[in-house]
C-alpha positions as a Markdown table, in Angstrom:
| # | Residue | x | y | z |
|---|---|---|---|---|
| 1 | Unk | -0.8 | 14.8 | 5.0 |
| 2 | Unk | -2.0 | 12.9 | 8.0 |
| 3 | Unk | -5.5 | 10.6 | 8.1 |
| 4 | Unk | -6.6 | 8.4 | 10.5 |
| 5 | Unk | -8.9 | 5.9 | 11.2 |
| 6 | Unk | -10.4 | 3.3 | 14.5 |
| 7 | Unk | -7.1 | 2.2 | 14.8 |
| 8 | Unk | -4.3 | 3.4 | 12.5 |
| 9 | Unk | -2.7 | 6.7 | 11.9 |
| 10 | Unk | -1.4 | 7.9 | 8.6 |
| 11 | Unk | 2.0 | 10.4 | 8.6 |
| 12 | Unk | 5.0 | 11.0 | 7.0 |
| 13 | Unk | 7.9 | 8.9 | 7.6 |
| 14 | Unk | 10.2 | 9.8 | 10.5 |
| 15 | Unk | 13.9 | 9.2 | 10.9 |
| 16 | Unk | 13.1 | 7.0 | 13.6 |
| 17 | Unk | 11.3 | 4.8 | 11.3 |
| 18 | Unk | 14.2 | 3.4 | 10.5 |
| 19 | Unk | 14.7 | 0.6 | 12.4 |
| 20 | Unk | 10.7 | -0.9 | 12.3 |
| 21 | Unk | 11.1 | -0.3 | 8.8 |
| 22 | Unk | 14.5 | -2.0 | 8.3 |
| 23 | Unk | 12.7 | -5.2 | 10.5 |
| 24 | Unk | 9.7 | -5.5 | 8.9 |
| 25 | Unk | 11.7 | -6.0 | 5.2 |
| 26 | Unk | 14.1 | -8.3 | 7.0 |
| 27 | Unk | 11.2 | -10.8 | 7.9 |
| 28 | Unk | 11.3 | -13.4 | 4.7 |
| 29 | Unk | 7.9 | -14.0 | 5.0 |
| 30 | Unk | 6.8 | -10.8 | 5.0 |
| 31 | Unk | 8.9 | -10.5 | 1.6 |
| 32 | Unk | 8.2 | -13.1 | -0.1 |
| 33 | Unk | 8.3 | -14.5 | -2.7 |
| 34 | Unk | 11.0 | -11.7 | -3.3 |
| 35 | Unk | 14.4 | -12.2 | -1.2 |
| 36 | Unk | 14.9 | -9.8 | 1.9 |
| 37 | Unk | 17.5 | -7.2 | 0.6 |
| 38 | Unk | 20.8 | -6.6 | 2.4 |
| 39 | Unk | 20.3 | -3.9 | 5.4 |
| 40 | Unk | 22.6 | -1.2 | 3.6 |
| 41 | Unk | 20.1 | -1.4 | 0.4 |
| 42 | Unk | 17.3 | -1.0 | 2.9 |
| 43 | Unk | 18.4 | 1.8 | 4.7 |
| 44 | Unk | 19.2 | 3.7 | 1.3 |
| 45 | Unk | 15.7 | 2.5 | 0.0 |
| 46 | Unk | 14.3 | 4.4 | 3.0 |
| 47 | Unk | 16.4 | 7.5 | 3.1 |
| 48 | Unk | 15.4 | 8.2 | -1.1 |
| 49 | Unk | 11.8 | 6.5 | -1.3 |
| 50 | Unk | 10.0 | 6.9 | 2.8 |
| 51 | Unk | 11.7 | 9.8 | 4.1 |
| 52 | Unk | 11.1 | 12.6 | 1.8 |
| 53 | Unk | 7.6 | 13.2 | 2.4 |
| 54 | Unk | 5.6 | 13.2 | -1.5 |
| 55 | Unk | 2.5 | 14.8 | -2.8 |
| 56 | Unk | 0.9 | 11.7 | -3.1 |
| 57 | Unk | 3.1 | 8.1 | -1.7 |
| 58 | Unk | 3.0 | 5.4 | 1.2 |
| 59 | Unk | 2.6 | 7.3 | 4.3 |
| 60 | Unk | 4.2 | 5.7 | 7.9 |
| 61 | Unk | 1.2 | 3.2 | 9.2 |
| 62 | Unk | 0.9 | 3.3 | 13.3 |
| 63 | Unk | -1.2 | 1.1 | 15.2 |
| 64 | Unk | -2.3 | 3.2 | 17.6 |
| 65 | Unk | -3.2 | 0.8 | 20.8 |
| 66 | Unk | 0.4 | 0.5 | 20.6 |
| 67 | Unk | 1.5 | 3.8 | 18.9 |
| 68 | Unk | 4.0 | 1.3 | 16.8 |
| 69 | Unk | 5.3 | 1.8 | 13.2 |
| 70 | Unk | 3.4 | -1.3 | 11.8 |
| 71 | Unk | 4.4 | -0.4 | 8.0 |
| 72 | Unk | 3.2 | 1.7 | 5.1 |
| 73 | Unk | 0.3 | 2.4 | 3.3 |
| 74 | Unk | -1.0 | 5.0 | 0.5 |
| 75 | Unk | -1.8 | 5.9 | -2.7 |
| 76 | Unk | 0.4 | 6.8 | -5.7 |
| 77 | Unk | 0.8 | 7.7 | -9.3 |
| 78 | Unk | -0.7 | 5.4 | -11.6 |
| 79 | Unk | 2.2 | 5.4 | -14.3 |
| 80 | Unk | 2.3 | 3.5 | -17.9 |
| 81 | Unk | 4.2 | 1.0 | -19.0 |
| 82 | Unk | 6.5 | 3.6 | -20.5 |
| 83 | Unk | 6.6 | 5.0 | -16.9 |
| 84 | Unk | 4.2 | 8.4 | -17.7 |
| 85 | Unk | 1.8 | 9.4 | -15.0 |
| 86 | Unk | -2.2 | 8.7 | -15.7 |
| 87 | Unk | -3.9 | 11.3 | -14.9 |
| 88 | Unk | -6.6 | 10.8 | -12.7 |
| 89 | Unk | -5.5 | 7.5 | -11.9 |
| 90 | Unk | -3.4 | 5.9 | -8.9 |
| 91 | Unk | -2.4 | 2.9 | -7.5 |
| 92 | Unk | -3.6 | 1.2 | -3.6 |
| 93 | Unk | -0.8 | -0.6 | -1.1 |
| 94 | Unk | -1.3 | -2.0 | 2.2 |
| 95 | Unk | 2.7 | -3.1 | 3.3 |
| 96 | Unk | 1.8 | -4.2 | 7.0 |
| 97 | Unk | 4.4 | -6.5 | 9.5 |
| 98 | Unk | 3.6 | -9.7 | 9.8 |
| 99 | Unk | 2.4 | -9.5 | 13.3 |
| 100 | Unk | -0.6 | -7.4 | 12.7 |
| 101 | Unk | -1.8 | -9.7 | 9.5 |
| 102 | Unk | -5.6 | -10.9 | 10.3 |
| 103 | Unk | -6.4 | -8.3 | 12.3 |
| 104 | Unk | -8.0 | -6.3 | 9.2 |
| 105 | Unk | -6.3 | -3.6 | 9.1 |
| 106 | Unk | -5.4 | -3.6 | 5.4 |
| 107 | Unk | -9.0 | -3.5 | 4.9 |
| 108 | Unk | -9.2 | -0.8 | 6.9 |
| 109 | Unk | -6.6 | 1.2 | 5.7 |
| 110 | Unk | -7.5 | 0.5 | 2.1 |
| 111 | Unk | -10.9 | 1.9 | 2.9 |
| 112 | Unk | -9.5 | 5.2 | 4.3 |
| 113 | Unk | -7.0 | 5.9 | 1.4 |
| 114 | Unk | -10.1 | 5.0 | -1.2 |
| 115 | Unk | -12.6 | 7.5 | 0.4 |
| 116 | Unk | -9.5 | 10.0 | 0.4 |
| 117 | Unk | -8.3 | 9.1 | -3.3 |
| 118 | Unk | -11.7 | 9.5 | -4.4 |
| 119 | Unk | -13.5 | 12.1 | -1.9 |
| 120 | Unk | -10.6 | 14.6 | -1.3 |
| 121 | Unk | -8.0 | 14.4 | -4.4 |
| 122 | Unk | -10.5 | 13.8 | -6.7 |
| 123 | Unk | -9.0 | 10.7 | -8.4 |
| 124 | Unk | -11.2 | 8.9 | -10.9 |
| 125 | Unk | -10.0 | 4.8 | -10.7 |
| 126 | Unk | -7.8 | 3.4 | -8.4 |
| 127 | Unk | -5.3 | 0.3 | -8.8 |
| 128 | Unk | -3.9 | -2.5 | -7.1 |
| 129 | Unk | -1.3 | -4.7 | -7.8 |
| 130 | Unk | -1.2 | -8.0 | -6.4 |
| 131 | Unk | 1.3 | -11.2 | -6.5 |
| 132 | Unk | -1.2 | -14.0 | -7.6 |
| 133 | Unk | 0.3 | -16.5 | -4.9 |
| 134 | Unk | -0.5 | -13.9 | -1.9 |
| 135 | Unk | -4.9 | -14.9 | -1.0 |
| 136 | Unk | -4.4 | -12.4 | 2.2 |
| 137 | Unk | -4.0 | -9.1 | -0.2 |
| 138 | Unk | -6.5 | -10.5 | -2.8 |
| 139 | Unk | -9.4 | -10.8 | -0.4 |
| 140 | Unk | -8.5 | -7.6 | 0.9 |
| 141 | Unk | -8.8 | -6.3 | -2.5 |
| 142 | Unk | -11.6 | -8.1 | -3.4 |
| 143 | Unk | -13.3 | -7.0 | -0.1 |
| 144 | Unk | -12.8 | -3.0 | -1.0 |
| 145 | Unk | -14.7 | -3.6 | -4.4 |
| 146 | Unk | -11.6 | -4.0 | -6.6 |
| 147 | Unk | -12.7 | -6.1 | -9.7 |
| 148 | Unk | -9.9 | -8.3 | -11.2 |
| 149 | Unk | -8.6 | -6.8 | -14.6 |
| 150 | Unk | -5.8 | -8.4 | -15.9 |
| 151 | Unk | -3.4 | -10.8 | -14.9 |
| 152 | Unk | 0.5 | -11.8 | -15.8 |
| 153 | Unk | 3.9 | -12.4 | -15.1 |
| 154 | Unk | 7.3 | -11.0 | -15.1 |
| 155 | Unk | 9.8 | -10.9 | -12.3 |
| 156 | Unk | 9.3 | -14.5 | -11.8 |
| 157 | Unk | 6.0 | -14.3 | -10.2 |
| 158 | Unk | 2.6 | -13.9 | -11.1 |
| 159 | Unk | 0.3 | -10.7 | -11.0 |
| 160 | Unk | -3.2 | -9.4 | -10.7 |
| 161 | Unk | -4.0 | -6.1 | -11.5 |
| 162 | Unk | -7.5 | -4.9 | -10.0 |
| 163 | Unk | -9.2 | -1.4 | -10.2 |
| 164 | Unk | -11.5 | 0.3 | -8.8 |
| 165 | Unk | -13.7 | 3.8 | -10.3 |
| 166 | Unk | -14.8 | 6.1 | -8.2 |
| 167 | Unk | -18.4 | 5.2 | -9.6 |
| 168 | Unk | -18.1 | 1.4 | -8.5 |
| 169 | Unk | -16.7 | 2.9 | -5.2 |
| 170 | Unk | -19.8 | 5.3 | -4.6 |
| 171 | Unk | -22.3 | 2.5 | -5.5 |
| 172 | Unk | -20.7 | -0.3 | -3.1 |
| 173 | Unk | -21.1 | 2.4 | -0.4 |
């Protein structure tokens, strides 16, 4: 799968995304409020969760003024509490380094994946999860058209969840 928009390019991960990858989840601001994870657990994380390319997952993010690994964005499986796949339903993320924050390029990646969730693979309501302490990713959210639907906590942070239906999507446009 590969999309694209002004600015950013969409892939599957590479080997040699490694090492962006690996720094980008070292920076503790970027992580936080979760601790940066030891560089073995990263490099595993990538190998079993980036590198095998997925029907539907977080595709490799490249700015391409600089044709530089930036992060990952996508669309997956909406899943259940009990972990079972919704049909018709997935779930939005924007992971983007640090220095390419403000530059609204979540924004415009969230906008690409929801024309393709919706347009192309036919998905029906889209998610996104969001830590409630994080006001970057909720305005981004909030400026795609998600609509706040629940809130809670677990993990030792709190959580909005906002969604999106294809109908709300086709009237915003």
């Amino acid at each position: 799968m590969l999309l694209e928009t002004e600015r950013l390019l969409f892939r599957h991960h590479l080997p040699e995304d490694l090492e962006p990858y690996c720094e980008i989840e070292s920076d503790a601001e970027y992580r936080w409020p979760q601790k940066v994870h030891p560089r073995e657990e990263l490099e595993r994380s990538f190998l079993q969760s980036c590198l095998p390319p997925k029907p539907m997952g977080l595709l490799a993010t490249v700015y391409k003024p600089e044709a530089r690994y930036i992060g990952r964005c996508g669309i997956y499986p909406h899943r259940t509490e009990e972990g079972e796949i919704v049909p018709g339903e997935a779930n939005l993320a924007y992971y983007l380094a640090r220095s390419h924050w403000g530059r609204g390029l979540a924004t415009e990646a969230g906008e690409c994946f929801l024309r393709h969730g919706f347009e192309t693979l036919g998905i029906r309501r889209i998610h996104a999860g969001v830590n409630a302490l994080n006001g970057r990713s909720i305005r981004v959210a909030e400026k795609l058209g998600f609509i706040l639907r629940a809130s809670g906590e677990g993990g030792g942070s709190r959580w909005h969840d906002y969604e999106i239906s294809r109908e709300d999507w086709i009237r915003r446009r």
